[in-house]
C-alpha positions as YAML, in Angstrom:
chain: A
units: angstrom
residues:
- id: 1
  name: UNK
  ca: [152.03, 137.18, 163.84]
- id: 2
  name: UNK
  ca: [151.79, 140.67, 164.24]
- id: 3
  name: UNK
  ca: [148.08, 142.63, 164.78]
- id: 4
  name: UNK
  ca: [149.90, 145.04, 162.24]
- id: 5
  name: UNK
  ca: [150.28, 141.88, 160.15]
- id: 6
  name: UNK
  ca: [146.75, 140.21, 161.39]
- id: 7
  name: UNK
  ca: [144.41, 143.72, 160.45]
- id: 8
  name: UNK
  ca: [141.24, 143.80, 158.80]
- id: 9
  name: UNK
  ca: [143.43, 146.00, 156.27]
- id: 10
  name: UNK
  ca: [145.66, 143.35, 155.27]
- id: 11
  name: UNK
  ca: [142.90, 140.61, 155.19]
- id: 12
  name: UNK
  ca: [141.34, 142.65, 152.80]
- id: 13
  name: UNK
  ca: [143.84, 143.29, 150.51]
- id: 14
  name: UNK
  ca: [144.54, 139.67, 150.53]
- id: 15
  name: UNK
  ca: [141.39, 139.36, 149.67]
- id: 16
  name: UNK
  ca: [140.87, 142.01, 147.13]
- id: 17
  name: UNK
  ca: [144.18, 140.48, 145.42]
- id: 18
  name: UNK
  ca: [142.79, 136.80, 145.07]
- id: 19
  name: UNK
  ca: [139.84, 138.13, 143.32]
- id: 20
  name: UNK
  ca: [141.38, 140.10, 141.03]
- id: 21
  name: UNK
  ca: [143.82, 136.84, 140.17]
- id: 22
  name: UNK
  ca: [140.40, 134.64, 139.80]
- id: 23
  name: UNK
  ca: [138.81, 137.12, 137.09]
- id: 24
  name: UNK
  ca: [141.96, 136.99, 135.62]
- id: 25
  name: UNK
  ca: [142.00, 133.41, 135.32]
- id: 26
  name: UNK
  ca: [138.49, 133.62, 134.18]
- id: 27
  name: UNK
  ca: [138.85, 136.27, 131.35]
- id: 28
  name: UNK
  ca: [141.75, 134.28, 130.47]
- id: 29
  name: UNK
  ca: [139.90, 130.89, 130.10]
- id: 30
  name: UNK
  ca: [137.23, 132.81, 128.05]
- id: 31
  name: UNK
  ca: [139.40, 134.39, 125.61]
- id: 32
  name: UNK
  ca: [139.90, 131.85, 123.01]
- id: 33
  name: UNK
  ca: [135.99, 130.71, 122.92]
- id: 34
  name: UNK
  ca: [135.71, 134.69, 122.55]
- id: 35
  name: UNK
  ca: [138.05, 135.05, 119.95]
- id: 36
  name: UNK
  ca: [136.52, 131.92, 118.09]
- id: 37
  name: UNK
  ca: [133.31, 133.50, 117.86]
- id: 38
  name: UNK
  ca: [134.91, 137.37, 116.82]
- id: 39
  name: UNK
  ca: [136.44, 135.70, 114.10]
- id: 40
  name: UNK
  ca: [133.38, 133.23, 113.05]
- id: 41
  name: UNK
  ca: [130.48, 134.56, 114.06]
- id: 42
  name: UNK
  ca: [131.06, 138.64, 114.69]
- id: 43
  name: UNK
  ca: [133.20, 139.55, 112.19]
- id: 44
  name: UNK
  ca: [131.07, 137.99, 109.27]
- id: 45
  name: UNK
  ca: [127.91, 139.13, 110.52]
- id: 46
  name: UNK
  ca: [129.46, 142.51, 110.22]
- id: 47
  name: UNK
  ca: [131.20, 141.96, 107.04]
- id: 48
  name: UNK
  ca: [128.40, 140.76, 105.78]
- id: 49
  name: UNK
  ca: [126.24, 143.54, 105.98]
- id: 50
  name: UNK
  ca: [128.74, 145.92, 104.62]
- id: 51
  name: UNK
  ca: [129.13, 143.32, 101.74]
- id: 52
  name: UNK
  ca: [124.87, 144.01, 101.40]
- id: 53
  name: UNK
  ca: [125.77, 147.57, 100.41]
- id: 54
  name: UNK
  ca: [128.22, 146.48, 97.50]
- id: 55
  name: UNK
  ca: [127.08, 144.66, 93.72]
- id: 56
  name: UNK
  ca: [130.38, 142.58, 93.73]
- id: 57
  name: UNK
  ca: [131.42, 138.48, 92.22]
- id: 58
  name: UNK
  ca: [133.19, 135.97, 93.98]
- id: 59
  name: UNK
  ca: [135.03, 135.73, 91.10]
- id: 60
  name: UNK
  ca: [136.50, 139.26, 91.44]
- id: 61
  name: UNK
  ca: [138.39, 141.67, 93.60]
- id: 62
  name: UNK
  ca: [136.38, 144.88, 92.85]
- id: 63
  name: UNK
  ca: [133.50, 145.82, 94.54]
- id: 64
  name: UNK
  ca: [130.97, 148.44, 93.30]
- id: 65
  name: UNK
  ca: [129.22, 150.34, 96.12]
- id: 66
  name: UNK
  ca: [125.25, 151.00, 95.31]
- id: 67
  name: UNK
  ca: [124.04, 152.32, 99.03]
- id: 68
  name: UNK
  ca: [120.99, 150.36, 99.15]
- id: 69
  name: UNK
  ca: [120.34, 149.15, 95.30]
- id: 70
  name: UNK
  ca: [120.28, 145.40, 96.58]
- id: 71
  name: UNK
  ca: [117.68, 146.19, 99.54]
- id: 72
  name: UNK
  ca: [115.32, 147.89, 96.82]
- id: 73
  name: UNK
  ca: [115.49, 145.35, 94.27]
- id: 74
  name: UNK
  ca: [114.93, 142.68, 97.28]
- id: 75
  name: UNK
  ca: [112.03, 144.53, 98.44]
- id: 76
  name: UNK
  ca: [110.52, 144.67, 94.61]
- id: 77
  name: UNK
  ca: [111.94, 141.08, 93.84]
- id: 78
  name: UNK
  ca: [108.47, 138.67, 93.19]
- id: 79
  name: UNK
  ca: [110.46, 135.76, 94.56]
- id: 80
  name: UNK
  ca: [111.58, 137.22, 97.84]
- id: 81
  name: UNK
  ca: [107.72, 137.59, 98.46]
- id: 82
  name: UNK
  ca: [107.33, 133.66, 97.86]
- id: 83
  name: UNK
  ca: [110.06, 132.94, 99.60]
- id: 84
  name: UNK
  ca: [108.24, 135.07, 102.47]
- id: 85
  name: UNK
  ca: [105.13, 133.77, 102.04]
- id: 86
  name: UNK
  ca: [106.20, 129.99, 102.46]
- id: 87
  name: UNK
  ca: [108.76, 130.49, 105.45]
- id: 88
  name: UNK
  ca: [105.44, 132.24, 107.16]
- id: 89
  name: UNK
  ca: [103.78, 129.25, 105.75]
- id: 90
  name: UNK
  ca: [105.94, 126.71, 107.15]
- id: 91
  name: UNK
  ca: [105.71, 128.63, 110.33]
- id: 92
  name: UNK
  ca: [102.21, 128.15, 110.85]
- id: 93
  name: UNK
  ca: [101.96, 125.00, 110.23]
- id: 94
  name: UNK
  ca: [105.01, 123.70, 112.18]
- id: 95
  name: UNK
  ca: [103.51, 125.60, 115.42]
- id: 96
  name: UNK
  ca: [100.24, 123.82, 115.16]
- id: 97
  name: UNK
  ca: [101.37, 120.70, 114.08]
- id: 98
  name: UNK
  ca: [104.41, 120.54, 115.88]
- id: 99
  name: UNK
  ca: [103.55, 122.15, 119.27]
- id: 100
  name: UNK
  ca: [100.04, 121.33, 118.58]
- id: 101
  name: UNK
  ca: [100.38, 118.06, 117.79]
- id: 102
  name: UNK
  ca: [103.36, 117.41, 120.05]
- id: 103
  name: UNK
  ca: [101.89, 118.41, 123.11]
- id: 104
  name: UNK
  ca: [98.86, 115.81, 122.92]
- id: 105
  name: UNK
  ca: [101.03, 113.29, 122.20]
- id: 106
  name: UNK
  ca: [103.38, 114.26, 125.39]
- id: 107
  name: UNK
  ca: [100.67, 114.62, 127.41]
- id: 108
  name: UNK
  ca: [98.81, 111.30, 126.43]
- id: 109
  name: UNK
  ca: [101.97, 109.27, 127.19]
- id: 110
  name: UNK
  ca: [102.35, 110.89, 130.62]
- id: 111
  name: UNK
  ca: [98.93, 108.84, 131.19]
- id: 112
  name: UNK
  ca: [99.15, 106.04, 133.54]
- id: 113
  name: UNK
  ca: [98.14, 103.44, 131.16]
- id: 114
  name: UNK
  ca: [100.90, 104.53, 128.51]
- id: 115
  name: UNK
  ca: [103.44, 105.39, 131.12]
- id: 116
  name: UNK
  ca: [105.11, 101.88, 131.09]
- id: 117
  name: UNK
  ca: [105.38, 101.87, 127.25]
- id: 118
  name: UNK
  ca: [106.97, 105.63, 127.55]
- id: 119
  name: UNK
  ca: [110.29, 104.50, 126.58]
- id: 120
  name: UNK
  ca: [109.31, 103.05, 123.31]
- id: 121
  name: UNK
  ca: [106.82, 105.41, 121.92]
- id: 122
  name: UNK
  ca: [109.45, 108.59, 122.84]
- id: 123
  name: UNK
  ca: [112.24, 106.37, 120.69]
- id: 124
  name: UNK
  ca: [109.76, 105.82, 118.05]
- id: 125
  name: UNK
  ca: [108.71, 109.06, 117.67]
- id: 126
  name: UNK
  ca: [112.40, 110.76, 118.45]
- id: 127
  name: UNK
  ca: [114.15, 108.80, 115.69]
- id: 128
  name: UNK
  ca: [113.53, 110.66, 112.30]
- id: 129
  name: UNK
  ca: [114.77, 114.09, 113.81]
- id: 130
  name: UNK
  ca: [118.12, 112.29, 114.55]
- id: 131
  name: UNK
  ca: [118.32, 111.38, 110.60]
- id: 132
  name: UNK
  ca: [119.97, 113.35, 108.11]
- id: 133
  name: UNK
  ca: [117.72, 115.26, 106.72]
- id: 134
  name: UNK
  ca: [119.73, 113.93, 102.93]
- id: 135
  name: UNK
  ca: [118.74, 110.87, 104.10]
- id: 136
  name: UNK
  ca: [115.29, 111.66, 104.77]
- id: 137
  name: UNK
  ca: [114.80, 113.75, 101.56]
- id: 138
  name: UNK
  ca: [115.65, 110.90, 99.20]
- id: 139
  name: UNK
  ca: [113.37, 108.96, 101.08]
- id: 140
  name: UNK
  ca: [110.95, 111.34, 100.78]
- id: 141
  name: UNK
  ca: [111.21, 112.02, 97.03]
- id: 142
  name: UNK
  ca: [110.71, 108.38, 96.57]
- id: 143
  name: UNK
  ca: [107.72, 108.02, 98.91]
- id: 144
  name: UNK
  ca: [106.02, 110.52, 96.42]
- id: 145
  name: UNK
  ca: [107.55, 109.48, 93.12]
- id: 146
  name: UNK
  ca: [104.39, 109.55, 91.04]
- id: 147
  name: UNK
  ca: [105.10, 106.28, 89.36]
- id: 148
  name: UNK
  ca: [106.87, 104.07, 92.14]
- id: 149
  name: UNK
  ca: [105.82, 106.14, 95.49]
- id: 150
  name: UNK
  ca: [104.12, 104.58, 97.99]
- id: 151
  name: UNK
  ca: [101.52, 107.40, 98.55]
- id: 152
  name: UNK
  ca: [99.95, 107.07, 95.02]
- id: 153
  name: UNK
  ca: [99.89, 102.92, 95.50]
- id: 154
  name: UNK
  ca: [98.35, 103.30, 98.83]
- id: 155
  name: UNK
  ca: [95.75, 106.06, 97.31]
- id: 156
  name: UNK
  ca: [95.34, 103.21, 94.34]
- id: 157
  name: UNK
  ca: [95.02, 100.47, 97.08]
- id: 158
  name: UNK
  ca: [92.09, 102.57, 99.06]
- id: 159
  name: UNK
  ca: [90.31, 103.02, 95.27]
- id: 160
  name: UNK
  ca: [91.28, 106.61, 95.60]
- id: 161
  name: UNK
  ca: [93.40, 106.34, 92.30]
- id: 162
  name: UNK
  ca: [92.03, 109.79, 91.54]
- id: 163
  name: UNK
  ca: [94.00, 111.45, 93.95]
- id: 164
  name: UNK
  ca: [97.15, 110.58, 92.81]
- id: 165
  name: UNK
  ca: [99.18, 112.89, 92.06]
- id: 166
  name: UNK
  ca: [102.97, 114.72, 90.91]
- id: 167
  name: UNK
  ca: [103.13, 115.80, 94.60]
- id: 168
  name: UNK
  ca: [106.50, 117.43, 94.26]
- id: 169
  name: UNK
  ca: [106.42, 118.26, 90.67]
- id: 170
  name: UNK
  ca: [103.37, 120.32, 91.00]
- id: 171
  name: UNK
  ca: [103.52, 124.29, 92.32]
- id: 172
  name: UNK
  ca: [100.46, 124.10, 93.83]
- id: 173
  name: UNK
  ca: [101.22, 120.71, 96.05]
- id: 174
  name: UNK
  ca: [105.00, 121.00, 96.89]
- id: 175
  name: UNK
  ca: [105.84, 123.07, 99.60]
- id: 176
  name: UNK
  ca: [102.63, 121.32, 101.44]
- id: 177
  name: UNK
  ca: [104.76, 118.00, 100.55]
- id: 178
  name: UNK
  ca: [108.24, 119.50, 101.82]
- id: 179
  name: UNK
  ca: [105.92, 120.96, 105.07]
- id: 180
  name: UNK
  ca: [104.52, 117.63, 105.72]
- id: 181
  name: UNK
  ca: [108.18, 115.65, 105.72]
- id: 182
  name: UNK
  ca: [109.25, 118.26, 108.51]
- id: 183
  name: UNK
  ca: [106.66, 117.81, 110.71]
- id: 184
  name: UNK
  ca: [107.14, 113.67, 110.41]
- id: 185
  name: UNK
  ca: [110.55, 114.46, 111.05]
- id: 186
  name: UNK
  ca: [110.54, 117.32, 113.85]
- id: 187
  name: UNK
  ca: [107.09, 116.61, 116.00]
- id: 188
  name: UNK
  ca: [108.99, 114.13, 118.16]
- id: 189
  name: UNK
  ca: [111.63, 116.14, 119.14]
- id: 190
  name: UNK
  ca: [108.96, 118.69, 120.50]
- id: 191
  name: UNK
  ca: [107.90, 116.00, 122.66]
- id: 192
  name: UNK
  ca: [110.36, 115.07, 124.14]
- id: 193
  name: UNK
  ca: [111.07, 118.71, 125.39]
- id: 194
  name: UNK
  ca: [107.20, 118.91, 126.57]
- id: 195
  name: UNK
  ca: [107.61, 115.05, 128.73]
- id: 196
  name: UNK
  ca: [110.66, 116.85, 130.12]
- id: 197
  name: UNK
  ca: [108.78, 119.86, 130.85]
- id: 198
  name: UNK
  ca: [106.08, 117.73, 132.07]
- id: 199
  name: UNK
  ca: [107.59, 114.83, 134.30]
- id: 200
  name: UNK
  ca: [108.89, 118.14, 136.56]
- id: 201
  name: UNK
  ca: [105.28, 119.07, 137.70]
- id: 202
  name: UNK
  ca: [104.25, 117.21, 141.26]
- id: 203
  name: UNK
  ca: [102.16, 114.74, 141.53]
- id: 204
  name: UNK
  ca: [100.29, 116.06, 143.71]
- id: 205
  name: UNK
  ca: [98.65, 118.49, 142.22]
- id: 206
  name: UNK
  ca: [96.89, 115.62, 139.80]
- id: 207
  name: UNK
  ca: [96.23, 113.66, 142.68]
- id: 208
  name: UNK
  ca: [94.41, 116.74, 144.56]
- id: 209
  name: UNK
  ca: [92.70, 117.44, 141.35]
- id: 210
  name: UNK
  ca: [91.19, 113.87, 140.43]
- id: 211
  name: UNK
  ca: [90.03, 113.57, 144.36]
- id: 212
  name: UNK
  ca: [87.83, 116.50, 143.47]
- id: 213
  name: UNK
  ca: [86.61, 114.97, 140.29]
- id: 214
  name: UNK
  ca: [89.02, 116.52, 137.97]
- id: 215
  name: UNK
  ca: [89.10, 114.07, 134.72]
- id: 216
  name: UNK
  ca: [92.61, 113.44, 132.58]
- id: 217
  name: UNK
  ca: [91.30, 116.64, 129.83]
- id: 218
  name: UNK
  ca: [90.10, 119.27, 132.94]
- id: 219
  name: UNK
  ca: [94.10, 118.29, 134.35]
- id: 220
  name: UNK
  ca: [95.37, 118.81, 131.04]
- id: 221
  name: UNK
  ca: [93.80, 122.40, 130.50]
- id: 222
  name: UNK
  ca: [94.22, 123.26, 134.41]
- id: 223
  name: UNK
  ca: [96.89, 121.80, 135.12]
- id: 224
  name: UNK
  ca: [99.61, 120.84, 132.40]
- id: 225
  name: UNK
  ca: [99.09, 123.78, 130.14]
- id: 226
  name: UNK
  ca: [100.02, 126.24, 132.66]
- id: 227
  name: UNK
  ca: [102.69, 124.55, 134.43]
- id: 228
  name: UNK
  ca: [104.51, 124.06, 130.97]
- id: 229
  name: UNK
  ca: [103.32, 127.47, 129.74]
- id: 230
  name: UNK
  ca: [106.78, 128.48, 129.36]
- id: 231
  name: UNK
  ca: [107.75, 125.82, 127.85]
- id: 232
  name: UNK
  ca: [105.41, 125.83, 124.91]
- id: 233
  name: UNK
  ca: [106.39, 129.57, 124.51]
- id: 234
  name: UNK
  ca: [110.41, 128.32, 123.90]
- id: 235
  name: UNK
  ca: [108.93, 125.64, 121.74]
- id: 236
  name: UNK
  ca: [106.85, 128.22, 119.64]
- id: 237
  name: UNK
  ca: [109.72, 130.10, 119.39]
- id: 238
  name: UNK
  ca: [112.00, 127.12, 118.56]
- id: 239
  name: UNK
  ca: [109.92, 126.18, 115.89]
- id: 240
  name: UNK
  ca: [109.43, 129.90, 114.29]
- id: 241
  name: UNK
  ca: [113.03, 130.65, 114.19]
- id: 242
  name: UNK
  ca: [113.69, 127.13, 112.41]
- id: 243
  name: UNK
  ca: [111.11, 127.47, 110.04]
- id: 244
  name: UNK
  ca: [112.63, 130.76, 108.81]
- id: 245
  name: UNK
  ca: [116.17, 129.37, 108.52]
- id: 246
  name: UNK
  ca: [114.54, 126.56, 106.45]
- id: 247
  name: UNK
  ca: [117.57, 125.12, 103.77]
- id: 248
  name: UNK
  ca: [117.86, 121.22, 103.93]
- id: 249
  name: UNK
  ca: [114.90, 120.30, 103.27]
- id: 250
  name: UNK
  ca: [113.72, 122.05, 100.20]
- id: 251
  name: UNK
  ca: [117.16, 122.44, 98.47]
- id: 252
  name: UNK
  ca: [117.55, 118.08, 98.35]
- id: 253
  name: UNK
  ca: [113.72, 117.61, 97.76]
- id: 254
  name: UNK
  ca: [112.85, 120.38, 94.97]
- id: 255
  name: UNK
  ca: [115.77, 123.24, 95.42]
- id: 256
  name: UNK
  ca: [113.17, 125.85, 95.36]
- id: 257
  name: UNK
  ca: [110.79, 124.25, 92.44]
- id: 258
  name: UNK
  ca: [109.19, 123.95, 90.09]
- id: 259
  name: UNK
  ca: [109.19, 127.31, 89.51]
- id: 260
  name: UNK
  ca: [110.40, 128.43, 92.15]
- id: 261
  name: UNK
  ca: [107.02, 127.77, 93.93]
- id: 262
  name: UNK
  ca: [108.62, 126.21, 96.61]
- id: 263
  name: UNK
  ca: [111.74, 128.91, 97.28]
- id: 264
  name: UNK
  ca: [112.41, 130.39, 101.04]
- id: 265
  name: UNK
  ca: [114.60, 132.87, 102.24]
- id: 266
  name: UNK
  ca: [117.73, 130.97, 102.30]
- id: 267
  name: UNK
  ca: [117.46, 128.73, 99.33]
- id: 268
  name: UNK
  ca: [116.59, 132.47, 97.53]
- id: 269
  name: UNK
  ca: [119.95, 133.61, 99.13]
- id: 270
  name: UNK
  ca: [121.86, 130.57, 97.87]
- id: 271
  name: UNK
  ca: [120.47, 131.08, 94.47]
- id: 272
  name: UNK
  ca: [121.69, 134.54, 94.43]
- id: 273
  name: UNK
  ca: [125.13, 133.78, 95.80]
- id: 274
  name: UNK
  ca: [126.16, 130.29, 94.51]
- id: 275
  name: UNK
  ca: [124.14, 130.18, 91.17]
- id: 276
  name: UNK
  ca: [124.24, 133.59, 90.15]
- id: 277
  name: UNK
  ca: [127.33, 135.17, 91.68]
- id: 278
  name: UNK
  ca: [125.43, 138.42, 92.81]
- id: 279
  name: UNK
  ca: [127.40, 138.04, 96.39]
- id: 280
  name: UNK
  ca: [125.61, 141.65, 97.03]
- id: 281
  name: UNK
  ca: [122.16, 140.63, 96.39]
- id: 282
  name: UNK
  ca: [122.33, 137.60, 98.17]
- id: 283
  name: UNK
  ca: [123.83, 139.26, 101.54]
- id: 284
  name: UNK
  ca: [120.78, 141.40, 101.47]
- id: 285
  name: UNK
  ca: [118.53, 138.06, 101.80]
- id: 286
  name: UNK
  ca: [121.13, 137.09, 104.46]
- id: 287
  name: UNK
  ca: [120.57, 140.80, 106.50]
- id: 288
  name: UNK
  ca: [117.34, 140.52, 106.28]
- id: 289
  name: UNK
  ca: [117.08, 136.62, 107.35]
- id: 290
  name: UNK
  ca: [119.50, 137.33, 110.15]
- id: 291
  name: UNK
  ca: [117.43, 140.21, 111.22]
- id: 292
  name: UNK
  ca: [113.89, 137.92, 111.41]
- id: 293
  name: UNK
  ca: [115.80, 134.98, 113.20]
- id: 294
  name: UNK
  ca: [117.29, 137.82, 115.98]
- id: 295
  name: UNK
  ca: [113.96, 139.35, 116.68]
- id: 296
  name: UNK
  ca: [112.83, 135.81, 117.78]
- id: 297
  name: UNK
  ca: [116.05, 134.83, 119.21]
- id: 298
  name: UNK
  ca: [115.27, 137.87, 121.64]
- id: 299
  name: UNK
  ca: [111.84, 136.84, 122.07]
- id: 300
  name: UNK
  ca: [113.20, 133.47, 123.90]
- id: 301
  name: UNK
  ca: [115.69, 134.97, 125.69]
- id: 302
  name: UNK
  ca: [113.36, 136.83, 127.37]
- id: 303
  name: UNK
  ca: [111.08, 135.05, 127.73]
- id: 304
  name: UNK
  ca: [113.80, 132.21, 129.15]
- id: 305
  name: UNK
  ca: [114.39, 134.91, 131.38]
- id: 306
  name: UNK
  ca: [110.91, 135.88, 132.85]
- id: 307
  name: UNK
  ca: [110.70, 131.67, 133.42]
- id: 308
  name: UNK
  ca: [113.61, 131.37, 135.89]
- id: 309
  name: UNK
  ca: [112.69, 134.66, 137.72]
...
């Protein structure tokens, strides 16, 4: 070999040469996943915000363009403000029950004394998220059938027969019903991301703090809760964005009644789109659900971020 042949020159055009093959390969073994998503994900997003601008049927080629007609009838639409108020609704309540609620529990089988029986109690508690939530809403509807529901014959069995009520059939009780199913359903599978969260803090630091007198609640506040801090933040977010892209549940239990006391955002959009063929109208809802689920999509990735800096 040559030094001509052997020069730093050479090597690092070699070099140069090989890298520009691997981000080849790379953008290469990207493309299709990229493509996918243009075609699924991109392009309708985009499409369908043009389509917000437009009053136009599925059942038609011609579209009428009203600039923002659709956004000002949302905005003045009664029903988008119920649908508003119970995806806020559902919000709330899924934070506090879910994190809330899910974080004791995580935290109270991380004990000693419950540590053995982990196993059990995180299958127990893990298994109605993995149902389908069909499944689970038939159950449901049965569990507070007025006449054959178990909730009235256990209110009956108590001598509380005067609390029995049309739980789903009433406005003022149903989407408290419908909340109530998703936080049986969902509370588990918040605890299971706060023991993973939690098994990854050392041991030591409980066994420092109990030598100085540190019982299992001052470790919990001083130690858990800010180790995990992050953590509950994604799980508060988690939670947010899927109680504003709520569908599921309250289309098979009540599909947005009676009276439409129990619509949200997307069962309003389906209504619009699927019932009453304003396409237009109902990718306004869609805009504006997209744009509510985004801001808090953001909101985790940074906050994702600031965690592994």
């Amino acid at each position: 070999m040559t030094a001509e042949e052997d020069s730093p020159f050479r090597r690092q055009e070699g070099t140069s040469l090989r890298s520009n093959q691997n981000r080849s390969l790379i953008l290469l073994y990207i493309l299709p996943a990229l493509l996918l998503m243009t075609s699924f994900i991109y392009y309708p997003l985009v499409q369908n915000f043009i389509y917000s601008f437009y009053r136009w049927s599925a059942f038609s080629s011609s579209k009428v363009f009203i600039a923002f007609d659709n956004y000002k009838r949302l905005f003045l639409d009664p029903v988008f403000y119920i649908a508003v108020k119970n995806n806020v609704l559902y919000a709330l309540v899924s934070v506090l029950c879910q994190c809330g609620i899910g974080l004791i529990i995580a935290a109270a089988l991380e004990e000693k004394f419950l540590r053995r029986y982990q196993g059990f109690f995180r299958t127990v508690y893990f298994i109605p998220a993995v149902i389908s939530m069909t499944v689970i809403g038939l159950l449901w509807q049965l569990i507070y059938n007025p006449n054959i529901g178990i909730v009235n014959a256990m209110l009956d069995l108590l001598k509380l027969g005067r609390f029995a009520h049309e739980w789903l059939g009433d406005s003022n009780t149903a989407i408290y019903a419908i909340i109530l199913v998703s936080q049986w359903q969902y509370t588990g599978y918040i605890m299971l991301l706060y023991l993973v969260a939690m098994q990854k803090i050392p041991a030591e630091l409980y066994e420092s703090a109990r030598i100085d007198g540190a019982g299992p609640t001052r470790c919990f506040f001083s130690i858990t809760i800010p180790q995990i801090k992050e953590m509950i933040v994604v799980c508060t977010v988690i939670t947010i964005i899927g109680s504003f892209k709520l569908f599921d549940e309250i289309y098979v239990m009540t599909a947005g009644g009676p009276g439409r006391s129990t619509e949200v955002l997307a069962t309003a959009m389906y209504r619009s789109g699927f019932r009453n063929d304003e396409m237009g109208y109902a990718a306004a809802f869609a805009v504006v659900l997209f744009l509510i689920t985004f801001i808090f999509t953001l909101i985790q990735l940074k906050v994702s971020r600031t965690s592994e800096e």
